[in-house]
Backbone as CSV, one residue per row, in Angstrom:
resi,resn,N_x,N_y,N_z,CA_x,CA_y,CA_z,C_x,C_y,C_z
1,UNK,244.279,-28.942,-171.639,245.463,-28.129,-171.340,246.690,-29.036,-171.279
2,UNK,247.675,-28.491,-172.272,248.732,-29.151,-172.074,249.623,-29.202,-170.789
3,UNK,250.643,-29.917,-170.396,251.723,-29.671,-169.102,252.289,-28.476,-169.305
4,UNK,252.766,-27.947,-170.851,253.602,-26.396,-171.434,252.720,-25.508,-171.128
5,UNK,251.171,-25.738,-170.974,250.172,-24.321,-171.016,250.406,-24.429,-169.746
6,UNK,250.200,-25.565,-169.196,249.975,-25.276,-167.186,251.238,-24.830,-166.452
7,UNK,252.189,-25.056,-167.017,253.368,-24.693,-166.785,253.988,-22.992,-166.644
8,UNK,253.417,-22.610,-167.993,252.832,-21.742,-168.630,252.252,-20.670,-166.977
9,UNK,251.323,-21.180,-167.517,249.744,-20.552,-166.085,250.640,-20.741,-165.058
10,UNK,251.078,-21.278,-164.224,251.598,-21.442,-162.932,252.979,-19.837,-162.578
11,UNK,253.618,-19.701,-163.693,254.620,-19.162,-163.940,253.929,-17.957,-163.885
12,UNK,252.962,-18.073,-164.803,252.256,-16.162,-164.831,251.373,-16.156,-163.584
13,UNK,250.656,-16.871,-162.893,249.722,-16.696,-161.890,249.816,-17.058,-160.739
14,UNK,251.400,-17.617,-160.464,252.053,-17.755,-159.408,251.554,-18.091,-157.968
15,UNK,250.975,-16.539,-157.625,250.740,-15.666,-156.520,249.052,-16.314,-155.976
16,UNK,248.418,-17.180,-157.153,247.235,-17.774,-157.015,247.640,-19.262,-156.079
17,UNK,248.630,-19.998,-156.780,248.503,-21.206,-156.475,249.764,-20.804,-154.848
18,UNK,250.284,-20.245,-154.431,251.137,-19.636,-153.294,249.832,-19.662,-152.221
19,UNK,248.673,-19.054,-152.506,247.476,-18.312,-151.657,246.793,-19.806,-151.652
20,UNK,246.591,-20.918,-152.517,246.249,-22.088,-152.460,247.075,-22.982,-151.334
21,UNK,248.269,-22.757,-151.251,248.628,-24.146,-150.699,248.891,-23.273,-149.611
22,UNK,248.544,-22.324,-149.516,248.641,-21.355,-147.578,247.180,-21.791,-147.223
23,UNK,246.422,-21.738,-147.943,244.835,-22.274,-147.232,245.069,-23.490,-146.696
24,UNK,245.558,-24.806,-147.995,245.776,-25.510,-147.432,246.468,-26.200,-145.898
25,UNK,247.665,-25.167,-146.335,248.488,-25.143,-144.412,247.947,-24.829,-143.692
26,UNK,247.077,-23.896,-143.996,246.221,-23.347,-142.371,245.182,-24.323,-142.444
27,UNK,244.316,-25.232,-142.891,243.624,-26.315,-142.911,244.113,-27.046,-142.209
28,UNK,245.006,-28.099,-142.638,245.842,-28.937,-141.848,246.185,-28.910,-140.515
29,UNK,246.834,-27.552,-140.276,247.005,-27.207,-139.420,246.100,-27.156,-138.291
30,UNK,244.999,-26.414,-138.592,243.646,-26.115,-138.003,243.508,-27.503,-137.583
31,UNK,242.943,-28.640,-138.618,242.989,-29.868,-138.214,243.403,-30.500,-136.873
32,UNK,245.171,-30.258,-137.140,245.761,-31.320,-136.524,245.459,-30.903,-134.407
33,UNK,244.915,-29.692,-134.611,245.000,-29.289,-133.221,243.490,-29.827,-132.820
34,UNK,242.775,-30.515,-133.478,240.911,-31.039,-132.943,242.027,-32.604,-132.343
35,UNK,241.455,-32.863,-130.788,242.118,-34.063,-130.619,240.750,-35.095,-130.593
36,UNK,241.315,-36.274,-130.683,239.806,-37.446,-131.059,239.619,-37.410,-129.613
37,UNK,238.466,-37.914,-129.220,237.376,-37.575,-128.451,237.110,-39.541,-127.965
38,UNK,236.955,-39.795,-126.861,237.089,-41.377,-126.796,235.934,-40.822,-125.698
39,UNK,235.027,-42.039,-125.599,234.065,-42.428,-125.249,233.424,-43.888,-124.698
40,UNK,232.955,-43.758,-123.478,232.487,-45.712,-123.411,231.215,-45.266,-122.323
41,UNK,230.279,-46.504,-122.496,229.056,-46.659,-121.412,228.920,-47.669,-120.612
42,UNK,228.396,-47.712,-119.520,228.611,-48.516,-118.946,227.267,-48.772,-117.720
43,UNK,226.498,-49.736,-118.224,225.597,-49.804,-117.214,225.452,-50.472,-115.767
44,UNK,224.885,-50.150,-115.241,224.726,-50.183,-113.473,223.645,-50.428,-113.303
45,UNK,223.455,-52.006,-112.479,222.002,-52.595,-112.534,221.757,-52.487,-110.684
46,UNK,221.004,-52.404,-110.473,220.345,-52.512,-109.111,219.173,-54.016,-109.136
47,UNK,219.854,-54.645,-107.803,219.591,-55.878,-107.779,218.605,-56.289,-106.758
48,UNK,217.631,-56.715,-106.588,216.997,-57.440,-105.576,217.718,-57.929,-104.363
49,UNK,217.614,-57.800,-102.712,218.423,-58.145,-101.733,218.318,-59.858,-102.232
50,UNK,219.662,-60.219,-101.608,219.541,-61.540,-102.056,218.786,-62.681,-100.889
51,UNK,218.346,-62.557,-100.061,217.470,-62.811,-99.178,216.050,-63.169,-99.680
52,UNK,215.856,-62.269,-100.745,214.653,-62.553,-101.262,214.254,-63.489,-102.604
53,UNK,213.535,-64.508,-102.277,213.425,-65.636,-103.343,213.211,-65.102,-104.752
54,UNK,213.321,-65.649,-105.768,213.152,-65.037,-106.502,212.038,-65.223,-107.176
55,UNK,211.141,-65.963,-106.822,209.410,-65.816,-107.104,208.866,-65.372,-106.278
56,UNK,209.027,-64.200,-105.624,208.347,-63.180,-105.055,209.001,-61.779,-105.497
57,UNK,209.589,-61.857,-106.971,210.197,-60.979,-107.345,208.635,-60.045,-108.460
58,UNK,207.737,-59.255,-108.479,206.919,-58.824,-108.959,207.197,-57.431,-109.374
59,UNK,206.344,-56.958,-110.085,206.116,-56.162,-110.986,206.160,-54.926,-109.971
60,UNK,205.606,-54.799,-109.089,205.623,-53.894,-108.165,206.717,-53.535,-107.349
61,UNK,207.963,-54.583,-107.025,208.868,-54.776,-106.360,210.152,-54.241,-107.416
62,UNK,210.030,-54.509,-108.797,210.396,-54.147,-110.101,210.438,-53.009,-110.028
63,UNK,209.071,-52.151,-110.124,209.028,-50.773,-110.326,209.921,-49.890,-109.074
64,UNK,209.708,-50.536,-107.342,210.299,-50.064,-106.378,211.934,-49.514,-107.023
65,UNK,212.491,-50.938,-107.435,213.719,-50.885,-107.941,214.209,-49.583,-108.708
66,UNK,213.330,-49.922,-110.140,213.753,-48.641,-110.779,213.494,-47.220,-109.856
67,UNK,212.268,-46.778,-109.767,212.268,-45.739,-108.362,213.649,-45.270,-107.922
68,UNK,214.003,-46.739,-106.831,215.105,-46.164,-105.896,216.272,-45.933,-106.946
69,UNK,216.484,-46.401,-107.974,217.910,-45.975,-109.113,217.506,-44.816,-109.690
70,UNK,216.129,-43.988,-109.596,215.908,-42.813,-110.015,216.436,-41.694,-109.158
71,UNK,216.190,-42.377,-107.816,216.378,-41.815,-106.876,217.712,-41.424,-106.518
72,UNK,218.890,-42.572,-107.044,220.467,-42.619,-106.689,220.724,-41.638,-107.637
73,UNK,220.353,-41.888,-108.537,220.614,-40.869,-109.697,220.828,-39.744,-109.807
74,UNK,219.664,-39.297,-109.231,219.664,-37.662,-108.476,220.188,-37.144,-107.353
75,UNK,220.265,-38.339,-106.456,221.432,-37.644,-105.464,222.876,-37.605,-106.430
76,UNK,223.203,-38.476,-106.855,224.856,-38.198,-108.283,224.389,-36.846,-108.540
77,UNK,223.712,-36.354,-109.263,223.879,-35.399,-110.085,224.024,-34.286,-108.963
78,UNK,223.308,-33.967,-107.573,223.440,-33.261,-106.560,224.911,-32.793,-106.323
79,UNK,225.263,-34.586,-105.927,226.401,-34.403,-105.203,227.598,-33.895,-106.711
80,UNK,227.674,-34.742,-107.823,229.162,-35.068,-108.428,228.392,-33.718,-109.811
81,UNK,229.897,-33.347,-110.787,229.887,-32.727,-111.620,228.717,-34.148,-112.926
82,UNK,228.031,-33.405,-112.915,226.851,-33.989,-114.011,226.616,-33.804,-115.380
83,UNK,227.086,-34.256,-116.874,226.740,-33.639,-117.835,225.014,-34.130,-118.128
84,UNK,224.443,-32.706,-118.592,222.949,-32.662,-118.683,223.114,-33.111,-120.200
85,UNK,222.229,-33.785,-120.908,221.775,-34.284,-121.707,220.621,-34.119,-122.163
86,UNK,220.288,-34.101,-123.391,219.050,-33.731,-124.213,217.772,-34.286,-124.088
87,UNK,217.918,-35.590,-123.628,216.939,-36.660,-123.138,217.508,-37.851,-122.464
88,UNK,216.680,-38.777,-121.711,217.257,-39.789,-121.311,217.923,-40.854,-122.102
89,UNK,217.769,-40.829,-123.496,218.390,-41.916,-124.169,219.455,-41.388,-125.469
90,UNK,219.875,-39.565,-124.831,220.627,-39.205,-125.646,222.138,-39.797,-125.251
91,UNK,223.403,-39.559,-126.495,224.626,-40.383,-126.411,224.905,-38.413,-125.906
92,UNK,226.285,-39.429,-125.251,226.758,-38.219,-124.826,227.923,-37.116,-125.930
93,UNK,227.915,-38.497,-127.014,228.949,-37.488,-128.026,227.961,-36.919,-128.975
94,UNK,226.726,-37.253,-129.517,225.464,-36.943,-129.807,225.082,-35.508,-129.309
95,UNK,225.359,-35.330,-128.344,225.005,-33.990,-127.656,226.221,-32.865,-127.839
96,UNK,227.422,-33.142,-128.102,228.323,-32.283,-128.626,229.211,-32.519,-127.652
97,UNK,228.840,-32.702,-126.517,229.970,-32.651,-125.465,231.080,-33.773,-125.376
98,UNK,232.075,-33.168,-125.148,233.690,-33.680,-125.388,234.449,-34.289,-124.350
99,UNK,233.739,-34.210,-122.946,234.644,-33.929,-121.721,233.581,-34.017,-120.975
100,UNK,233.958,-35.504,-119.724,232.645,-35.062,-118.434,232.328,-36.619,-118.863
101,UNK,231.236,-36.379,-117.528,230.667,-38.008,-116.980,229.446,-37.458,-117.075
102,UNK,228.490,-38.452,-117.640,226.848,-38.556,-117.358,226.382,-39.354,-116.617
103,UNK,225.265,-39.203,-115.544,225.046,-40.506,-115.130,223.476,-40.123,-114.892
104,UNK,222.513,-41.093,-115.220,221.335,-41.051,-115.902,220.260,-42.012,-115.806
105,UNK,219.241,-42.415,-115.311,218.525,-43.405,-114.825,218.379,-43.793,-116.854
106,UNK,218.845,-45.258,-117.359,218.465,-45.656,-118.482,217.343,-45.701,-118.930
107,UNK,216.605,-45.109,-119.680,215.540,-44.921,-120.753,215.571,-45.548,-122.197
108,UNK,213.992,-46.379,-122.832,214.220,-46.747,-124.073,213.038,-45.240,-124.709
109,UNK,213.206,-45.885,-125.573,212.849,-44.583,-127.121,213.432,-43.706,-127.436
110,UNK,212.867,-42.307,-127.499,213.819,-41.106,-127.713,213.534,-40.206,-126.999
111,UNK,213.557,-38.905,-127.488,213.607,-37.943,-126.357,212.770,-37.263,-127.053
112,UNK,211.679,-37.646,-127.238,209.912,-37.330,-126.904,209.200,-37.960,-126.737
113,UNK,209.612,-38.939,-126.584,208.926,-40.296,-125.629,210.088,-41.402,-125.155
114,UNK,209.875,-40.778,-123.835,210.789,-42.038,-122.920,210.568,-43.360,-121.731
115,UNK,210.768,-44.289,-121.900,210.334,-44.965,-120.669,211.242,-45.638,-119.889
116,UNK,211.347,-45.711,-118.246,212.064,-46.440,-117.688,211.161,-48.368,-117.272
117,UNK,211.503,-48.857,-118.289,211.380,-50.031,-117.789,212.700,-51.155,-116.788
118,UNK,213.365,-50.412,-117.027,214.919,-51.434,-116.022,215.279,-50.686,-114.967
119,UNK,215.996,-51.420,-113.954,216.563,-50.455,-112.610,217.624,-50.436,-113.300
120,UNK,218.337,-49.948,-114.227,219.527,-49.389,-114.025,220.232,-48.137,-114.546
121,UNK,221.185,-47.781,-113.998,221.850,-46.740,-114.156,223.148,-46.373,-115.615
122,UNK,222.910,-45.886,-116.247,223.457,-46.025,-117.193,224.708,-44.505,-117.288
123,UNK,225.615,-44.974,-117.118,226.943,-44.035,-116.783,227.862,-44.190,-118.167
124,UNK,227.887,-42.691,-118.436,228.664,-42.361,-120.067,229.607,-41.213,-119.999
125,UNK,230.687,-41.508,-120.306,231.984,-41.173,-120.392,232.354,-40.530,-121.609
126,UNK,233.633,-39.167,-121.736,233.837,-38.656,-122.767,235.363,-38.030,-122.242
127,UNK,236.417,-38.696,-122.953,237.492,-37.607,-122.921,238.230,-37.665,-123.674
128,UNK,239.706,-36.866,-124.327,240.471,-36.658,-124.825,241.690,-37.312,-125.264
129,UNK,241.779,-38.533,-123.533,242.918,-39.214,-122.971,242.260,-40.371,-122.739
130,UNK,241.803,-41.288,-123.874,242.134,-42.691,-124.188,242.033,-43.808,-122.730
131,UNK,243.202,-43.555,-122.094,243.553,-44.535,-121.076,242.698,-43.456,-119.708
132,UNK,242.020,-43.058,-119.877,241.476,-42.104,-118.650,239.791,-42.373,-118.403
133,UNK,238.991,-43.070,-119.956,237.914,-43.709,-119.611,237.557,-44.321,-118.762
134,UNK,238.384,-45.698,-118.650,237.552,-46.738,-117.986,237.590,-46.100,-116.393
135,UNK,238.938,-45.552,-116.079,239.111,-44.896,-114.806,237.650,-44.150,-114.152
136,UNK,237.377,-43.338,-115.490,236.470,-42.698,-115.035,234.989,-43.102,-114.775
137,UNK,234.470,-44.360,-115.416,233.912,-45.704,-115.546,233.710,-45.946,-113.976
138,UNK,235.027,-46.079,-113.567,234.980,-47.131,-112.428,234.353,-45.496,-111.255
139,UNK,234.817,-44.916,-111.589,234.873,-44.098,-110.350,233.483,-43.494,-110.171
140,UNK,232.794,-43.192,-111.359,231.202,-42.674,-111.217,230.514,-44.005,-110.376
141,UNK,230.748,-45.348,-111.145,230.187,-46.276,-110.658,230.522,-46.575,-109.321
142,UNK,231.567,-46.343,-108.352,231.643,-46.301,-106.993,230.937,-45.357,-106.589
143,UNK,230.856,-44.497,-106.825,230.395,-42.610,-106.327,228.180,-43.459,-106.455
144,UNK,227.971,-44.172,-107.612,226.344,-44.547,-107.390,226.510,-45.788,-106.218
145,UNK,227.105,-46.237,-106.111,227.159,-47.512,-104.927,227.343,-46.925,-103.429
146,UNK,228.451,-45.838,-103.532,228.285,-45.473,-102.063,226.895,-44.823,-102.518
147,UNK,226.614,-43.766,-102.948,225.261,-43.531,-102.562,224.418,-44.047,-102.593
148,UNK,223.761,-45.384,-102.854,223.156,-46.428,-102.873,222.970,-47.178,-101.288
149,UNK,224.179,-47.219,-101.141,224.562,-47.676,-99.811,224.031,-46.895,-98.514
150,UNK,224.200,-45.463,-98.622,224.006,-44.549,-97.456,222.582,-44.257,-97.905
151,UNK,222.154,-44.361,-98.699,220.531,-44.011,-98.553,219.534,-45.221,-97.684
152,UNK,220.275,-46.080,-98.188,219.580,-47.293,-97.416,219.988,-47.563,-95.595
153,UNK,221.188,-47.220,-95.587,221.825,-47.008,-94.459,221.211,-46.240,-93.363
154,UNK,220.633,-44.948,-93.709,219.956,-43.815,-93.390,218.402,-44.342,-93.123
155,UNK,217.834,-45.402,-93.583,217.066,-45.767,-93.533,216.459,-46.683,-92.204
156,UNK,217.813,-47.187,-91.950,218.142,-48.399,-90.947,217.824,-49.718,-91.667
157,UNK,217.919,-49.787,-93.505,217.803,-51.250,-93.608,219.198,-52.016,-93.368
158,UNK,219.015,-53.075,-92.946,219.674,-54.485,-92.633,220.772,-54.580,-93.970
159,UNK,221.713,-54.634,-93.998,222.763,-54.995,-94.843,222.085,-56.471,-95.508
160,UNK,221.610,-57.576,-94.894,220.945,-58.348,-95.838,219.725,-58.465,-96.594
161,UNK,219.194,-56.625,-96.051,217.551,-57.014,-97.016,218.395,-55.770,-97.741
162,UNK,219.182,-55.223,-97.711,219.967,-53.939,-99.049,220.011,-54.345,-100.482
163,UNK,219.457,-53.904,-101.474,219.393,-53.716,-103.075,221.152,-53.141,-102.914
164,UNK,221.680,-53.985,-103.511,222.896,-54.040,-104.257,222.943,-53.881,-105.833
165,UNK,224.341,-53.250,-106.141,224.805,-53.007,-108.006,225.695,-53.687,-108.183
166,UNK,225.482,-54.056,-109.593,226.344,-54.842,-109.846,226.762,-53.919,-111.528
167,UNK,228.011,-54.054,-111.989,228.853,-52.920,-113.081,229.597,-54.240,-113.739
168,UNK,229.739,-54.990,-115.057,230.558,-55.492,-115.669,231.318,-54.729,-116.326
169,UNK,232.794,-54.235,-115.878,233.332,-53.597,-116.858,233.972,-53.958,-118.224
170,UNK,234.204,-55.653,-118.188,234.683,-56.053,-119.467,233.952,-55.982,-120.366
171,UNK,232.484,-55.490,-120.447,231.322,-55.147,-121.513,231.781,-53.749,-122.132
172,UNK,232.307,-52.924,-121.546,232.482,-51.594,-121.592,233.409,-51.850,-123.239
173,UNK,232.746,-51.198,-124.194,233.940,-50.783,-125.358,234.122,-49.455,-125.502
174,UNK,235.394,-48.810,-125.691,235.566,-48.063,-125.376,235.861,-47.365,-127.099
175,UNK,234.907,-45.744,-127.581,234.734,-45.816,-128.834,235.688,-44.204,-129.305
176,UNK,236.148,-44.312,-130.812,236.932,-43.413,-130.509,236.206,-42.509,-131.738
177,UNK,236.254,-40.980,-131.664,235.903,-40.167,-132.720,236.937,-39.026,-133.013
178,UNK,237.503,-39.383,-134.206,238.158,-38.068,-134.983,239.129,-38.220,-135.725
179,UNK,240.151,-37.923,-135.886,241.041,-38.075,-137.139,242.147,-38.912,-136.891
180,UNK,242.406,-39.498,-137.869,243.699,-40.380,-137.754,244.905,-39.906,-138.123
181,UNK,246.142,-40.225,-137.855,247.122,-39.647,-138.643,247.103,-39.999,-140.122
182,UNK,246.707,-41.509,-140.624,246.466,-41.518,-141.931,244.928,-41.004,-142.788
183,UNK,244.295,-40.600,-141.763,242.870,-39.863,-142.203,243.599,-38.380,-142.651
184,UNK,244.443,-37.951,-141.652,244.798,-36.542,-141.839,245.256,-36.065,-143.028
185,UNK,246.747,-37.229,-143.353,247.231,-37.225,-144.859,246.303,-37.662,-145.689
186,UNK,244.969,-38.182,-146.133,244.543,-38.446,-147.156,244.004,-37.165,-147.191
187,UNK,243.401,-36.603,-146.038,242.426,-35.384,-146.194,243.309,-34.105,-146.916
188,UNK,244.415,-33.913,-146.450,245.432,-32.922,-147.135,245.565,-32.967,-148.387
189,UNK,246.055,-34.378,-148.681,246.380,-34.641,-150.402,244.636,-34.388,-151.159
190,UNK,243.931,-34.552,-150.898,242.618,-34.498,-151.333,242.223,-32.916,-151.405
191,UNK,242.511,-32.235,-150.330,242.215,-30.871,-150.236,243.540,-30.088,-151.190
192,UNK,244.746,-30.704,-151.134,245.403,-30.126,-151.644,245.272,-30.122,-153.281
193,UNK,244.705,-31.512,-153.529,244.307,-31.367,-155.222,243.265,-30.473,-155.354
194,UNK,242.453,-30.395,-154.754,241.274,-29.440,-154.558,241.353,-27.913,-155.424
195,UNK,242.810,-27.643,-154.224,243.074,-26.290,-154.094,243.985,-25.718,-155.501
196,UNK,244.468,-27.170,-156.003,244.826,-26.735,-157.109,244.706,-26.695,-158.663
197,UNK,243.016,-27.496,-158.464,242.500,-27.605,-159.507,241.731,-25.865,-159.541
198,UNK,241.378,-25.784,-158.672,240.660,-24.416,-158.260,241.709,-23.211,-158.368
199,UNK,242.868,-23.454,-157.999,243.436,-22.078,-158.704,243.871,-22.308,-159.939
200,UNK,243.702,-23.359,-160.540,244.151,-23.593,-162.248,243.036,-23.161,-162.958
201,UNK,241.605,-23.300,-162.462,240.909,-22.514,-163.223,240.195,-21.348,-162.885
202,UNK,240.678,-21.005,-161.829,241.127,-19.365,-161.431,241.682,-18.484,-162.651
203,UNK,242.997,-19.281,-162.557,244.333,-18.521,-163.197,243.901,-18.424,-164.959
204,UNK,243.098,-19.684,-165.536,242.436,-19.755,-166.947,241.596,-18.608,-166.963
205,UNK,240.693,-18.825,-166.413,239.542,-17.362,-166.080,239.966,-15.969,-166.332
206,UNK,241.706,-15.956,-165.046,241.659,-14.266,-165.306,242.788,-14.016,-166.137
207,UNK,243.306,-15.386,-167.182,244.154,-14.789,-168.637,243.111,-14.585,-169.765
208,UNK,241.717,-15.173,-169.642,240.522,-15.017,-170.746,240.199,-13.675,-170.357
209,UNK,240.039,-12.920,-169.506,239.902,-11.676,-168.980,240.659,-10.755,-168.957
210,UNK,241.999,-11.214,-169.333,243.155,-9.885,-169.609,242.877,-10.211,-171.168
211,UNK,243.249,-11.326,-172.006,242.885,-11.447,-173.470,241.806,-10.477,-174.145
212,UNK,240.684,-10.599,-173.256,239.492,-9.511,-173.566,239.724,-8.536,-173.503
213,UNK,240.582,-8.206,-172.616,240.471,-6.418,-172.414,241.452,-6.263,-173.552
214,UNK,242.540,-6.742,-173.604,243.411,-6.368,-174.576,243.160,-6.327,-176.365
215,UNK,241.727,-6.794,-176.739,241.172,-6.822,-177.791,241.227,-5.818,-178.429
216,UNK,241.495,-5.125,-179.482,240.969,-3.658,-180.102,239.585,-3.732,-180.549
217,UNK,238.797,-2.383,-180.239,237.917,-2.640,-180.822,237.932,-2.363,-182.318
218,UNK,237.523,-2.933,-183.104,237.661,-2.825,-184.788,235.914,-1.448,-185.020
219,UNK,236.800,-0.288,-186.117,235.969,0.455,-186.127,234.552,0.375,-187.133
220,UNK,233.364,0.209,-186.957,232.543,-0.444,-187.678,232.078,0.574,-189.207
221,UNK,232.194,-0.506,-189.483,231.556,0.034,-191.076,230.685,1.021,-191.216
222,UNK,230.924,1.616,-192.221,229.952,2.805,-192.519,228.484,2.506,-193.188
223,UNK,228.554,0.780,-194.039,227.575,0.352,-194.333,227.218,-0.581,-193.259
224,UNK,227.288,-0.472,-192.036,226.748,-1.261,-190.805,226.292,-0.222,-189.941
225,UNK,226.447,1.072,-190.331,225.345,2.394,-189.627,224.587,3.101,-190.501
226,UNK,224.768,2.777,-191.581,223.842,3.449,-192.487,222.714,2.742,-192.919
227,UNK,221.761,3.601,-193.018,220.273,2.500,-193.290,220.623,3.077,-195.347
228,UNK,219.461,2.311,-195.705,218.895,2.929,-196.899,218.333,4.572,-197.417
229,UNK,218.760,5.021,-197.714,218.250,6.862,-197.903,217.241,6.919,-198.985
230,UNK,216.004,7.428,-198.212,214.839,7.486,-199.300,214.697,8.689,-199.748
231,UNK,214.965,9.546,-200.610,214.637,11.126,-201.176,213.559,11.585,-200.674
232,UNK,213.262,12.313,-199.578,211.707,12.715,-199.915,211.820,13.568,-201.128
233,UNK,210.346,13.813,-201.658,210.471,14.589,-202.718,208.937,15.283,-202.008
């Protein structure tokens, strides 16, 4: 097709490529209102009292550990707003959710077979507002320490035989999902060629379809309905 035929087509079918670049606007548009979605994790280890040597640190004393971080765990989810998750080693943007704190005794494999081999607590974050993660980071991870604290408290253990947490937040990366402003413009110009390759051969389609109808039919021969005539006799 020449630039004169498409030129041509555009002029007669107008009303096609008009209905094209309105999809497109409402695309874009649609787009620009999904905001990216930021995300970070951050684990929470439960520690042996420091009183205790550390070759009398055993397998059994190990398992206690994880236990009692199973245990903190579930008072969090009691007390604070909790996002539920698919399994213990699901991500929290994995699960669809956009918004909200998880906090979750850490599990390896997947989520039909899980195991807790570590005491720690593994706290996952999801919001809208960028600079509002780590905040929220810090604040689940106080919310498992006081309760950490008052369970043992309640107990009457000794502040020096107490299992303490410890949270590195400079580990924390903080991850982002969704569109960029220069993701947005490539996606437009891309959709927008799209839309107009697609009404160009729209618009070809329904001038081969007015051409047809406008055909005459030519009236057929009289020797193209007539067979051979045999006399009976």
């Amino acid at each position: 097709m020449t630039m004169y035929e498409l030129f041509g087509l555009v002029k007669r079918r107008w009303y096609i490529y008009v209905a094209g670049l309105l999809v497109v606007i409402a695309t874009v548009m649609w787009l620009g209102t999904t905001p990216r979605i930021f995300t970070a994790t951050a684990e929470l280890e439960f520690i042996q009292p420091r009183t205790l040597p550390d070759d009398l640190v055993n397998e059994d004393q190990r398992d206690t550990l994880i236990k009692f971080a199973g245990a903190v765990a579930h008072k969090y989810d009691e007390a604070y707003p909790n996002l539920e998750l698919s399994s213990p080693s699901a991500s929290i943007f994995g699960n669809g959710l956009r918004e909200g704190v998880a906090v979750q005794l850490a599990a390896v494999g997947n989520q039909w077979t899980t195991s807790f081999v570590r005491p720690v607590i593994q706290i996952q974050v999801a919001s809208s507002n960028g600079d509002s993660v780590l905040p929220m980071i810090r604040e689940a991870a106080s919310a498992v320490d006081a309760i950490s604290v008052t369970m043992q408290q309640q107990t009457g253990s000794a502040k020096a035989y107490q299992i303490t947490t410890s949270v590195d937040l400079d580990l924390v990366t903080v991850n982002s999902f969704g569109q960029t402003r220069t993701g947005r413009v490539s996606g437009a110009v891309v959709l927008f060629g799209a839309c107009m390759v697609l009404a160009t051969m729209t618009g070809q389609l329904l001038n081969r379809v007015a051409r047809f109808r406008k055909q005459p039919s030519e009236p057929r021969k009289a020797s193209d309905i007539s067979g051979p005539i045999h006399a009976a006799r």
